[in-house]
PAKOL-907657 format. One record per residue (C-alpha): residue in one letter; x, y, z. Coordinates in steps of 0.001 Angstrom, whole numbers, plus 524288, in hexadecimal, padded with zeros to 5 digits. Last residue first. Example, Ala and Ser with C-alpha at 12.3 -4.5 7.8 and 13.67 -1.06 7.14 Angstrom:
# PAKOL-907657
S | 83566 | 7FBDC | 81BE4
A | 8300C | 7EE6C | 81E78
This chain:
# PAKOL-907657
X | 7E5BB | 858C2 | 84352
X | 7E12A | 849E2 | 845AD
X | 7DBD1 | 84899 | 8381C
X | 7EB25 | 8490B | 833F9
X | 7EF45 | 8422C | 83FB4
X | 7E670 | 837A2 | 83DD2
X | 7EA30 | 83678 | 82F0A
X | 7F8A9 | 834B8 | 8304D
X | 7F464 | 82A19 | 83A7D
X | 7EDCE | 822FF | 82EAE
X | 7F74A | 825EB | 82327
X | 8021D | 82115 | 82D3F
X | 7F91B | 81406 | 832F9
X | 7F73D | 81003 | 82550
X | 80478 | 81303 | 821B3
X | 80B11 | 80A7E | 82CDD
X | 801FF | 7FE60 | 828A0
X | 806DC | 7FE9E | 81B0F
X | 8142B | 7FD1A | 81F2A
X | 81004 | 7F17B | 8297C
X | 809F8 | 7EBA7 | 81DF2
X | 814A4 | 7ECB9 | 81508
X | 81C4C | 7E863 | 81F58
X | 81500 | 7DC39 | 820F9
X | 81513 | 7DA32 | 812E6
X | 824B7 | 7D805 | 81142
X | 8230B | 7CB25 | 81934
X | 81DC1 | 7C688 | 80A91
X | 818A2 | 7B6CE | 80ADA
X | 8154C | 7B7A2 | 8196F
X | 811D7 | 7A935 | 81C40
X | 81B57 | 7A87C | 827E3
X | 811BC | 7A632 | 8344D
X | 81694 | 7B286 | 838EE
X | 815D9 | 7B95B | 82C37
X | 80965 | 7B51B | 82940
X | 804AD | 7BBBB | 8353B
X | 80AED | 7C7BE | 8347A
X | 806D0 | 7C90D | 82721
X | 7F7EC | 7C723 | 82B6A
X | 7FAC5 | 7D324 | 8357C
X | 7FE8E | 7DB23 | 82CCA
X | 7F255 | 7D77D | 822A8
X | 7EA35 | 7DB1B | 82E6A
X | 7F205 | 7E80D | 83193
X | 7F1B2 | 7EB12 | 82266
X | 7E387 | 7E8CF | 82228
X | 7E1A1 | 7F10D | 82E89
X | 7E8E5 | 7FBB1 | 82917
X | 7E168 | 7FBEC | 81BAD
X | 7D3A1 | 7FDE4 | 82323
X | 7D997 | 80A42 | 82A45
X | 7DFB9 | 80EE1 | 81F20
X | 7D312 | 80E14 | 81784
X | 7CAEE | 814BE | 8225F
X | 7D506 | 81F24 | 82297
X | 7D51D | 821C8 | 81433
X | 7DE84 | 81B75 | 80968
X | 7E6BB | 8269E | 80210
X | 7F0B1 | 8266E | 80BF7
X | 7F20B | 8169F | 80B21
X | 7F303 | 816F7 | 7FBF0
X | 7FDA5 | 82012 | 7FBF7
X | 8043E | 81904 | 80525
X | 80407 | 80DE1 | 7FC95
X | 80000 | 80000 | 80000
């Protein structure tokens, strides 16, 4: 995912997104400990993707906040 993409999604979007990626995360970790992870590299993809989400997000509160 682009970060383009993310700050043109809306907060209801991100929201939505974030708890895919934390599922999918979470699925990784999983696979990974029971060592049918095909692409390790995925996780921190994820884990990238994550950070953005909660960046564009928190960027957001502040701006509405002021």
């Amino acid at each position: 995912m682009k970060f383009n993409e993310i700050l043109e999604m809306a907060d209801v979007e991100l929201n939505q997104k974030l708890a895919e990626l934390k599922s999918e995360l979470f699925n990784l970790r999983f696979q990974l400990e029971i060592n049918q992870l095909d692409n390790p590299m995925r996780i921190k993809e994820v884990k990238k993707n994550i950070a953005q989400i909660k960046t564009v997000l928190r960027e957001r509160e502040l701006k509405n906040a002021n």
